[in-house]
N, CA and C of each residue as an Amber inpcrd file, in Angstrom:
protein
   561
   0.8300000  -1.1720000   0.0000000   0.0000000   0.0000000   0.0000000
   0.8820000   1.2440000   0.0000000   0.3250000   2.1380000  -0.7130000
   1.4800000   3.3030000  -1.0400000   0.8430000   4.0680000  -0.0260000
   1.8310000   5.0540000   0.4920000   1.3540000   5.9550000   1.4150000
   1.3700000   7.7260000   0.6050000   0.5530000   8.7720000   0.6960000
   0.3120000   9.5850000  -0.1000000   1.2440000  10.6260000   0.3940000
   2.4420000  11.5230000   0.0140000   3.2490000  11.9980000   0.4160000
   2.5830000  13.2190000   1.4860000   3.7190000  13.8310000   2.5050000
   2.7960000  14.8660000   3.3640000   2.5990000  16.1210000   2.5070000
   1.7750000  16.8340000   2.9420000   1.5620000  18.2670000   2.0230000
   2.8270000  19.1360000   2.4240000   2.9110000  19.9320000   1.4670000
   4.4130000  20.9860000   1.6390000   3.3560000  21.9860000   1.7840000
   4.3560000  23.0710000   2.3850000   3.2320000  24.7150000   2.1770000
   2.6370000  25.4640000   0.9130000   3.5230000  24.9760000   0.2180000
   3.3680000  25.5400000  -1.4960000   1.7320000  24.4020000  -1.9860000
   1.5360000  23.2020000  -1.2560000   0.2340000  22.1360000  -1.8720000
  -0.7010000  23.4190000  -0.7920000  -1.0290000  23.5830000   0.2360000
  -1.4930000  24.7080000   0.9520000  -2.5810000  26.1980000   0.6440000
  -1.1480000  26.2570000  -0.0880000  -1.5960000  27.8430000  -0.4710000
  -0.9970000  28.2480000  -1.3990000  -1.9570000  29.5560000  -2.5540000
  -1.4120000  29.2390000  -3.6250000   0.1130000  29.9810000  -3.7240000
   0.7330000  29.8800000  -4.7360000   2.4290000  30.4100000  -5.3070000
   1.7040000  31.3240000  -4.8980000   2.9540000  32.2560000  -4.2300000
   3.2720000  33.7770000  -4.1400000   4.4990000  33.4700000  -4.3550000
   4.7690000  34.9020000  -5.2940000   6.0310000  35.4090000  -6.0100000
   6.8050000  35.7240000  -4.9570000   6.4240000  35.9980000  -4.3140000
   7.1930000  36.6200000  -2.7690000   6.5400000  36.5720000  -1.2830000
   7.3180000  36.9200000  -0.2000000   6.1910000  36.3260000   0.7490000
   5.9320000  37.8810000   1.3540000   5.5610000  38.8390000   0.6490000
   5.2360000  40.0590000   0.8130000   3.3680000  40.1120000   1.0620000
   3.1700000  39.6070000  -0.2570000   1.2890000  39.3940000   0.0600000
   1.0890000  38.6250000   1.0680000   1.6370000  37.4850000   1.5420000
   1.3350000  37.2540000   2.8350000   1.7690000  37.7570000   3.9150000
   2.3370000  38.4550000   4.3740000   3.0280000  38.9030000   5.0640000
   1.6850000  40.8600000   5.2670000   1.2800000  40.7080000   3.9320000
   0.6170000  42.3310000   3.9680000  -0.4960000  41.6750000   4.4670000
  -1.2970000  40.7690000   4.0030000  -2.4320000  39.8450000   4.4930000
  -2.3730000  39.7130000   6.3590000  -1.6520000  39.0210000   6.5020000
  -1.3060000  39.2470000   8.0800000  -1.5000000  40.6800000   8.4240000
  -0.8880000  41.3030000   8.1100000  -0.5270000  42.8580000   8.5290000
  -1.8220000  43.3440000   8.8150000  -2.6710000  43.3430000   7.8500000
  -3.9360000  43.6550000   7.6700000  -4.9470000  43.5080000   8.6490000
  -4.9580000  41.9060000   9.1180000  -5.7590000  41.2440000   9.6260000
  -5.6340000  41.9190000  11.2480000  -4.5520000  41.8570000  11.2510000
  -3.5470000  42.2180000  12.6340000  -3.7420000  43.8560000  12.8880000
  -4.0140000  44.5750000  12.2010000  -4.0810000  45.9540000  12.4460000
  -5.7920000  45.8320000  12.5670000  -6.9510000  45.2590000  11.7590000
  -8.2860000  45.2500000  12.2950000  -8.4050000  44.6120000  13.5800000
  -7.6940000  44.2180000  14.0590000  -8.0430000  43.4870000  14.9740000
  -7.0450000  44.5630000  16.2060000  -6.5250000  44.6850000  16.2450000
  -5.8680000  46.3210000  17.2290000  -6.7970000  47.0270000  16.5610000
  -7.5060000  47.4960000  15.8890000  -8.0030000  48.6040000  15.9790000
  -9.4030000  47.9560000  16.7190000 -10.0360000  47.2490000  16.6890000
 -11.4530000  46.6430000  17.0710000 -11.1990000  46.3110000  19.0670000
  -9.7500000  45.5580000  18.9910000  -9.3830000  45.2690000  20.2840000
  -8.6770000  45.9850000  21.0690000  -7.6660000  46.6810000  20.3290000
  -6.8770000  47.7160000  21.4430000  -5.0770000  47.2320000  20.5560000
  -4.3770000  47.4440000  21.0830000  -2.9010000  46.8040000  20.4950000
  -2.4700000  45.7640000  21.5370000  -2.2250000  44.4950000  21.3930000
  -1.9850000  43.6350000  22.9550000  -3.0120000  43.6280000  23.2730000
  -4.0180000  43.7380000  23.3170000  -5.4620000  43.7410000  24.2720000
  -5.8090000  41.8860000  24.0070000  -6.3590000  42.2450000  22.4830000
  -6.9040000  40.6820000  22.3460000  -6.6070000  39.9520000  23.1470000
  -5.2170000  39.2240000  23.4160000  -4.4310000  38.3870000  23.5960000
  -4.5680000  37.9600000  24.8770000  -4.9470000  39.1320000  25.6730000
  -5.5220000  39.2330000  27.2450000  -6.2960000  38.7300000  27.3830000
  -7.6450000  38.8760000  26.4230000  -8.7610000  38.7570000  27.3050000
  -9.4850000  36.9640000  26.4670000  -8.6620000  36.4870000  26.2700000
  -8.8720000  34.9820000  25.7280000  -8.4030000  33.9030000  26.6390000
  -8.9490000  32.9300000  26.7870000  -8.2020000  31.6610000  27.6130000
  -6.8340000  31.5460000  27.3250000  -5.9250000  31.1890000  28.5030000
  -4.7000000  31.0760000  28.1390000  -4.1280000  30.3040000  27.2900000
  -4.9010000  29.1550000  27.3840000  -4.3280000  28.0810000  26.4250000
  -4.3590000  28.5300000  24.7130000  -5.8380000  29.5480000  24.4260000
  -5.5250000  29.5560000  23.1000000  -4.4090000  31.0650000  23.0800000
  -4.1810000  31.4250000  23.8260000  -3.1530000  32.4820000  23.8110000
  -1.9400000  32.1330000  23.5400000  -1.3560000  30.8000000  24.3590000
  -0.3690000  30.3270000  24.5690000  -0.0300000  29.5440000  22.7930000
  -0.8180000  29.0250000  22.4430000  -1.2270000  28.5930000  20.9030000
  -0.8180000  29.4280000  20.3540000  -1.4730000  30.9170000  20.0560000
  -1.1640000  32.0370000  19.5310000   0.3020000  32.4170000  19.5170000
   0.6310000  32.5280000  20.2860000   2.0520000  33.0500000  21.1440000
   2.8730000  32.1770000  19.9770000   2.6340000  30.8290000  20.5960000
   3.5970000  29.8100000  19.9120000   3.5650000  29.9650000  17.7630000
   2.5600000  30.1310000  17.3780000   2.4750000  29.9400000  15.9270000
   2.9470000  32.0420000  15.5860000   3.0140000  32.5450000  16.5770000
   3.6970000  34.2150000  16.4080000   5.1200000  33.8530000  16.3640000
   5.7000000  33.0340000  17.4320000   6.8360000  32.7050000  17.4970000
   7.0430000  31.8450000  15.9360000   6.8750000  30.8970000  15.3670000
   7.0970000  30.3730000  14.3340000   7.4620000  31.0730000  13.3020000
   6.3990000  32.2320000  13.3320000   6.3320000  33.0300000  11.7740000
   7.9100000  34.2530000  12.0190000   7.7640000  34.2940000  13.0920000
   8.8540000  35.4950000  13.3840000  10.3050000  34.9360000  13.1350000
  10.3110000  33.3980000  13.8420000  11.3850000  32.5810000  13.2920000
  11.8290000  32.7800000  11.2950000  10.8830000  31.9730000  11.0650000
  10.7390000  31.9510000   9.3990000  10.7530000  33.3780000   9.1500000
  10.0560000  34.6650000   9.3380000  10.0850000  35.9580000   8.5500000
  11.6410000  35.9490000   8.9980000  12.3720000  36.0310000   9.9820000
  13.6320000  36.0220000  10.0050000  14.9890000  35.3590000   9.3720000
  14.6080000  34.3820000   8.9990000  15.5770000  32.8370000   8.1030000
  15.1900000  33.2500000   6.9490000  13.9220000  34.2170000   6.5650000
  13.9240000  34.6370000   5.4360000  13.6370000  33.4470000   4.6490000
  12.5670000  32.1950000   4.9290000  12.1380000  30.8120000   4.5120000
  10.9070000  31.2940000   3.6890000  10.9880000  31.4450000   2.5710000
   9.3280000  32.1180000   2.0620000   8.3830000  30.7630000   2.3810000
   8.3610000  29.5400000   1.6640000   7.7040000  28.6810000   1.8830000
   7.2880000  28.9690000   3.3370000   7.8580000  28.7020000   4.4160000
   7.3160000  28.6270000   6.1420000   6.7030000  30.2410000   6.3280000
   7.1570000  31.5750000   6.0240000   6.4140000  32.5340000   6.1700000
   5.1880000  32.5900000   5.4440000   4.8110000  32.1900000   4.2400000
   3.6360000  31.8650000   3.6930000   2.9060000  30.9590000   4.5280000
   3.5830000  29.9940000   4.7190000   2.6130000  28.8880000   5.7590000
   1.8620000  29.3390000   7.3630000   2.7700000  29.8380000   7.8660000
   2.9700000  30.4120000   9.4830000   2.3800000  31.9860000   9.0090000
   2.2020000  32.8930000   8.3120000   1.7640000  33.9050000   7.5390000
  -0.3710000  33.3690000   7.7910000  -0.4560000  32.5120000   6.9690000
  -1.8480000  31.9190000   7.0940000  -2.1310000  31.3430000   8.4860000
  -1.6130000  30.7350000   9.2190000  -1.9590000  30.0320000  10.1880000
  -1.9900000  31.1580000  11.5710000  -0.8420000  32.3750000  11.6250000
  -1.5180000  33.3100000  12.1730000  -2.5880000  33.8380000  12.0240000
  -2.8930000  34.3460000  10.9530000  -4.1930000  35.3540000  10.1150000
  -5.5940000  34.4560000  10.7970000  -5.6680000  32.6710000  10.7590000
  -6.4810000  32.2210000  11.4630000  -6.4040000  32.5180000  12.3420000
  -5.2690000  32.6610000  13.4790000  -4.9910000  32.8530000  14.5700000
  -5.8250000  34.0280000  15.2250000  -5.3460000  35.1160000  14.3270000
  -6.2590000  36.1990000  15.1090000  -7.8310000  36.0270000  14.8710000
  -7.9070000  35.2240000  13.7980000 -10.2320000  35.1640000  13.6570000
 -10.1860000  34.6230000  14.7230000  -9.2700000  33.5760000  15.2600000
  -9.9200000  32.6210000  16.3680000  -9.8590000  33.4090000  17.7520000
  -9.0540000  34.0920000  17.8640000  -8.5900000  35.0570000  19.2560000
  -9.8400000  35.8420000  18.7960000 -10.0990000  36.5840000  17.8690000
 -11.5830000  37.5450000  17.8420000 -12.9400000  36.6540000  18.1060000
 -12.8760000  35.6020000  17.4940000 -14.4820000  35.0650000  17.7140000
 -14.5590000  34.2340000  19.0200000 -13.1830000  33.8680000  19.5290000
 -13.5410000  33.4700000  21.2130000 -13.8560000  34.6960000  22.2980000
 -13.2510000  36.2300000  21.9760000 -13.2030000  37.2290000  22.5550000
 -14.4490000  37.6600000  22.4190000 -15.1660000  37.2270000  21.3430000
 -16.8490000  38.0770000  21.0820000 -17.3090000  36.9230000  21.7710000
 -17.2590000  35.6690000  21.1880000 -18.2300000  33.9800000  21.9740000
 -18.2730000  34.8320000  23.4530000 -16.9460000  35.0330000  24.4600000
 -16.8810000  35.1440000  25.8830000 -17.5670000  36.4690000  26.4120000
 -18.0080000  37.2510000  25.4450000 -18.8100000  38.7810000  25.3920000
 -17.9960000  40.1180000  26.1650000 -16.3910000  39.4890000  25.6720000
 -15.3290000  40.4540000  26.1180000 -16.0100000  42.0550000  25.2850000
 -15.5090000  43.2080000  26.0500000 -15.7120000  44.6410000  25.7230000
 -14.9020000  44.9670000  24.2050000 -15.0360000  45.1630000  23.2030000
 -14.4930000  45.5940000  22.2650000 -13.5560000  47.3860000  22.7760000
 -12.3790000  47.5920000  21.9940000 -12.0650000  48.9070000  22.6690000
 -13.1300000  49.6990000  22.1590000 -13.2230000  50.7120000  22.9420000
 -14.3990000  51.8950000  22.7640000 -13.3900000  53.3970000  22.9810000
 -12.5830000  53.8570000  22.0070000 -11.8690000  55.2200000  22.5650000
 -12.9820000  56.3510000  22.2690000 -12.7530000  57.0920000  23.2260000
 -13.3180000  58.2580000  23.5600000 -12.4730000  59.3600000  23.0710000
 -12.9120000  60.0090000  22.1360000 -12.5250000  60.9470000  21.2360000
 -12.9320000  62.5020000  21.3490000 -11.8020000  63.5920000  21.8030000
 -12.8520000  64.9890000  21.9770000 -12.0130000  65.5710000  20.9520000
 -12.8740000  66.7030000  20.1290000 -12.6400000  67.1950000  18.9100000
 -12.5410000  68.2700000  19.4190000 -11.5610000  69.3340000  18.9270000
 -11.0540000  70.9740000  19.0420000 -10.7840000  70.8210000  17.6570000
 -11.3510000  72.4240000  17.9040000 -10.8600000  72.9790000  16.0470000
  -9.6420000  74.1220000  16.9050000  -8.7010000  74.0060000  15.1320000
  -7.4820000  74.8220000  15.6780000  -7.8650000  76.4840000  15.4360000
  -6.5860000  77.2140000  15.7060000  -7.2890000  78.6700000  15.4180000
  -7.0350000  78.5880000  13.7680000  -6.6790000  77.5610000  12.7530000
  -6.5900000  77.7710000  11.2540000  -7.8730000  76.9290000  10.7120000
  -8.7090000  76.3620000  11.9810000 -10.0970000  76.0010000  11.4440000
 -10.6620000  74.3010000  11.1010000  -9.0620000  73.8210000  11.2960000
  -8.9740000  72.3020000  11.2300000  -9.4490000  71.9390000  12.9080000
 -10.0830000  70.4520000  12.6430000 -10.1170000  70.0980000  13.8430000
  -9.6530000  68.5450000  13.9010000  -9.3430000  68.5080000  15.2110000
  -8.2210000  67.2040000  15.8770000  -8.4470000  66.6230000  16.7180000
  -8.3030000  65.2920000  16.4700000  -9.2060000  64.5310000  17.9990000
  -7.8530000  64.1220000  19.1180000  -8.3230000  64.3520000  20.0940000
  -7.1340000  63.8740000  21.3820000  -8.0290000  62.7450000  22.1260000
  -6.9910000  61.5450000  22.3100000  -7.6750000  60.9610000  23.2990000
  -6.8620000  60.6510000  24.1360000  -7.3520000  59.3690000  25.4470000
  -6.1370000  59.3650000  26.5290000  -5.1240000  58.5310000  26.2310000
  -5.3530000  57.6070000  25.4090000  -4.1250000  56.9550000  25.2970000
  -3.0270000  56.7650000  24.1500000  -2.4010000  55.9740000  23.8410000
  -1.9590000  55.9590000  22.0970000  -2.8440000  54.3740000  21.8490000
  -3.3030000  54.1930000  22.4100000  -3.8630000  52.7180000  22.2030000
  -5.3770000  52.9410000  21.1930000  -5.3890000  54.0820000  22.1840000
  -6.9610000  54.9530000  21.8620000  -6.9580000  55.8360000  20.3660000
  -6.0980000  56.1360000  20.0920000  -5.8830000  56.8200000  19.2170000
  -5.1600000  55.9390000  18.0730000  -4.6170000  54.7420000  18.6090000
  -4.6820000  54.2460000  17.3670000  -5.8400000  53.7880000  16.8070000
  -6.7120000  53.1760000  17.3810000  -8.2490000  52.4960000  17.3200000
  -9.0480000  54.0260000  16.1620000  -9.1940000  54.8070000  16.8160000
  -9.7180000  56.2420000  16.0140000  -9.3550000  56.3870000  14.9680000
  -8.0010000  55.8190000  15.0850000  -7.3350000  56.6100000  13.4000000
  -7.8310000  56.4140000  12.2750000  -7.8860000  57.4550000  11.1080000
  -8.3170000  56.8730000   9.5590000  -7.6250000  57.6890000   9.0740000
  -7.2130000  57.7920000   8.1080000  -6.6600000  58.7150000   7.1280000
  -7.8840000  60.0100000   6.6600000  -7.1470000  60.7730000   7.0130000
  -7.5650000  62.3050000   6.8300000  -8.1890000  62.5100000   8.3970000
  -7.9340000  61.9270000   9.3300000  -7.9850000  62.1020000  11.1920000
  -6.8640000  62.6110000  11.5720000  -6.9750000  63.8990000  11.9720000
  -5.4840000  64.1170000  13.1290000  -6.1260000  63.5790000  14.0800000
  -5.3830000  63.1120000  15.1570000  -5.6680000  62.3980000  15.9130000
  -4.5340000  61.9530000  16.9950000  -4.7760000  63.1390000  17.8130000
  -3.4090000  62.9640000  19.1890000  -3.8990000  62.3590000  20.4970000
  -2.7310000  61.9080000  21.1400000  -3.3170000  61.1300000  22.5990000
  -2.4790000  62.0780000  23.4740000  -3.3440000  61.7600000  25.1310000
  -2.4540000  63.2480000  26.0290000  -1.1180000  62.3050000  26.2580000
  -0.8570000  61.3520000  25.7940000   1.1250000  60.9370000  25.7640000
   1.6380000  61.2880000  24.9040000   1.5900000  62.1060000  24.1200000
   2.1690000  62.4960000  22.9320000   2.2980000  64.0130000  23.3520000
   0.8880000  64.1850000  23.6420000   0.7520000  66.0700000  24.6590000
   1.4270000  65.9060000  25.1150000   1.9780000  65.1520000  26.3240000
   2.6930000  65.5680000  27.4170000   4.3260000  65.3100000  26.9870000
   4.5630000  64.4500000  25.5840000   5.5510000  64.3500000  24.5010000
   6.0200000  66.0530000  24.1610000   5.0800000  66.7470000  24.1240000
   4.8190000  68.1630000  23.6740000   5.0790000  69.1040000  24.3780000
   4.4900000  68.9730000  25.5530000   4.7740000  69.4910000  26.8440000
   6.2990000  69.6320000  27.3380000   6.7160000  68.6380000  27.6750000
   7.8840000  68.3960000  28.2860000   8.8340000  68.8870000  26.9430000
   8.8850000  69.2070000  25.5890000   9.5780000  69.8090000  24.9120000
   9.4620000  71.2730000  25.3370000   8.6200000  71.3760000  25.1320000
   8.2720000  73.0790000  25.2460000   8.7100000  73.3630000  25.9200000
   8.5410000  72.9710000  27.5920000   9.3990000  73.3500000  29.0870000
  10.8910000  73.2440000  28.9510000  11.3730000  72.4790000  28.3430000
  12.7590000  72.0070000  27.8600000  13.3200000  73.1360000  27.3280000
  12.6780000  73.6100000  25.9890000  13.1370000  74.9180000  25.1460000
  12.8370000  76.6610000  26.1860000  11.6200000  76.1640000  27.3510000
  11.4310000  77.3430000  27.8340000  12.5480000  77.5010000  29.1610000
  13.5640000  76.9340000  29.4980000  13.9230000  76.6260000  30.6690000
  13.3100000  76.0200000  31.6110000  12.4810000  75.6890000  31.5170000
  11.1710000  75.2560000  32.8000000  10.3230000  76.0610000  33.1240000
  10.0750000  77.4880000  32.4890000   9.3820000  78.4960000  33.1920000
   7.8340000  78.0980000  32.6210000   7.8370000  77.3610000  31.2370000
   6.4180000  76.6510000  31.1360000   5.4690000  76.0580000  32.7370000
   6.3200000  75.1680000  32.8920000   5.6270000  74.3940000  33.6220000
   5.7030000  74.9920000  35.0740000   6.8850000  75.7540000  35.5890000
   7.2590000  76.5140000  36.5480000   5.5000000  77.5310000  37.0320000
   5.8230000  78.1250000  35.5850000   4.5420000  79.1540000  35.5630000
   2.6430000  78.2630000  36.2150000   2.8830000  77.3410000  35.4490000
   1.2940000  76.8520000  35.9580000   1.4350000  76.1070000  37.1250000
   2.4200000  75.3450000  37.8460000   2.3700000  75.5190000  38.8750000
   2.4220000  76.2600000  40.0200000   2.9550000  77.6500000  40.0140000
   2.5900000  78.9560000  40.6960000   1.0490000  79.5790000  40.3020000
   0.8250000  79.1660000  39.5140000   0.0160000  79.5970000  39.3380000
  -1.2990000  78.5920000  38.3950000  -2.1790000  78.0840000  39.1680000
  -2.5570000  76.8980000  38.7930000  -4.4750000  77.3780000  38.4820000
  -4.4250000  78.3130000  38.1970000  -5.5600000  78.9540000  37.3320000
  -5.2760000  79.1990000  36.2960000  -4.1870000  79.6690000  35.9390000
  -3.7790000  80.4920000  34.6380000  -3.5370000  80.0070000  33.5240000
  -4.2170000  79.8990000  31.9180000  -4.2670000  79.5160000  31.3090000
  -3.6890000  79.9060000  30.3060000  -3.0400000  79.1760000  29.0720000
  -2.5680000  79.6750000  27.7820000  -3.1100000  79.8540000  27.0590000
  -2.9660000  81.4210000  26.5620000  -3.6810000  82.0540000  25.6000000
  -2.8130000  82.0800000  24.4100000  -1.6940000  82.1770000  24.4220000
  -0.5830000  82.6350000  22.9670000   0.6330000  81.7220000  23.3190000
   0.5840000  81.1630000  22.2570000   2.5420000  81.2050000  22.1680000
   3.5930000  82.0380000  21.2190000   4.1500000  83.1230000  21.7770000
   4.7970000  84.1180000  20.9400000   6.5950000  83.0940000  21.0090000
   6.8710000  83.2660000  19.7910000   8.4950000  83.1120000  19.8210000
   9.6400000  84.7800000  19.6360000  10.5060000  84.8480000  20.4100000
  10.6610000  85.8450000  21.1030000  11.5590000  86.6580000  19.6000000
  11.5490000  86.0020000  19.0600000  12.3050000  86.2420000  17.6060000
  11.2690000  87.0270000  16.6160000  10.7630000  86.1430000  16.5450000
   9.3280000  86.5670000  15.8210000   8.2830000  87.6330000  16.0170000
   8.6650000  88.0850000  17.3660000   7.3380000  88.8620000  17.8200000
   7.8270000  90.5620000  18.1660000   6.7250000  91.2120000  18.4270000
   7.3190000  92.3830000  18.4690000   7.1190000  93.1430000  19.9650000
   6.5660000  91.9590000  20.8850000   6.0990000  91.9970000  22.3910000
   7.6100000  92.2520000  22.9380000   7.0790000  93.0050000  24.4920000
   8.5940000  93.3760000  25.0030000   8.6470000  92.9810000  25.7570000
   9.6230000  92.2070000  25.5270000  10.2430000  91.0520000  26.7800000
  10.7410000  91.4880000  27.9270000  10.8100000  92.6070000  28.1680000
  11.5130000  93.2920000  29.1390000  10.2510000  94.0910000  30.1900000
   9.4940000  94.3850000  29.3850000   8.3060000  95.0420000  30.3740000
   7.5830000  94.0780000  30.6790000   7.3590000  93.2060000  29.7060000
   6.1570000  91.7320000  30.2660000   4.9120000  91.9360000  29.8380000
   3.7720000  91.2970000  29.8960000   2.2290000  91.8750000  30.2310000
   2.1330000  92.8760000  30.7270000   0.8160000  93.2700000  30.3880000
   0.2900000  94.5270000  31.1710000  -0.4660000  93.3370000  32.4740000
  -0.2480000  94.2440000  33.2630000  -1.4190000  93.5620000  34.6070000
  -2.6300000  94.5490000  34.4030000  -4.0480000  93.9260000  34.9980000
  -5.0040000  94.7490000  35.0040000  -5.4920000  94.9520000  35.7620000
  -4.6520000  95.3370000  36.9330000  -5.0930000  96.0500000  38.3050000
  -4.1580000  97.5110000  38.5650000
């Protein structure tokens, strides 16, 4: 009795010229699924065992995308991409929370408007093309420059004074305000 040879990855799935379409296929799958779940989130909120599964066939493909094996990244390429339907439809089966970012919109003073939310997790989930779309870690990315370039008197200032709000940012080059007299006070 003849025995029927085992399948290779190429009997599998069809020729790719390169293991780029699979590899964008993954990519794909993997970014709807951070955007629906969070980035790392999924992975949490599933039984360990199919996590640990997961984990292990991530590890495979990362092996192979690395050895640069097209056959095994095509193979391990597909068998993730299942990977994440199965991590999503056990995460919906178990009636886990999908991410929900909370998005507040300001228009700038040039009339565009920009969503901030709290996290970068959050803001990746929001994103689409033609969205600005900042998180307050990136603000405070912003922040801590500004204080940097101001000597500290940014942040110096609102903690002495923890009402007082920013109205302007003048650059001292640019402007024709006198640095030497200051504000007017209005008392």
């Amino acid at each position: 009795m003849r025995m029927k040879p085992l399948l290779t990855p190429s009997d599998i799935l069809p020729p790719i010229q390169n293991q780029d379409a699979a590899v964008e296929a993954l990519d794909q799958i993997a970014r709807e699924m951070e955007r629906k779940w969070g980035v790392g989130r999924l992975q949490l909120v599933v039984d360990p065992e199919l996590r640990e599964r997961f984990d292990r066939q991530r590890a495979k493909f990362d092996q192979a995308l690395a050895a640069d094996d097209k056959p095994q990244v095509r193979l391990h390429a597909e068998s993730l991409r299942r990977g994440w339907i199965a991590l999503d439809e056990h995460a919906t089966k178990a009636g886990r929370p999908i991410l929900s970012p909370e998005v507040w919109e300001i228009k700038l003073s040039t009339g565009e408007a920009i969503g901030l939310t709290r996290t970068n997790v959050d803001a990746y989930a929001a994103a689409h093309p033609g969205r600005e779309i900042w998180s307050l870690e990136e603000i405070a990315l912003l922040i801590e420059d500004f204080n940097k370039h101001s000597k500290g008197q940014v942040r110096e200032t609102k903690q002495h004074f923890p009402y007082a709000r920013v109205k302007a940012i003048r650059n001292k080059k640019d402007s024709n305000f006198d640095w030497e007299r200051g504000d007017d006070i209005p008392f």
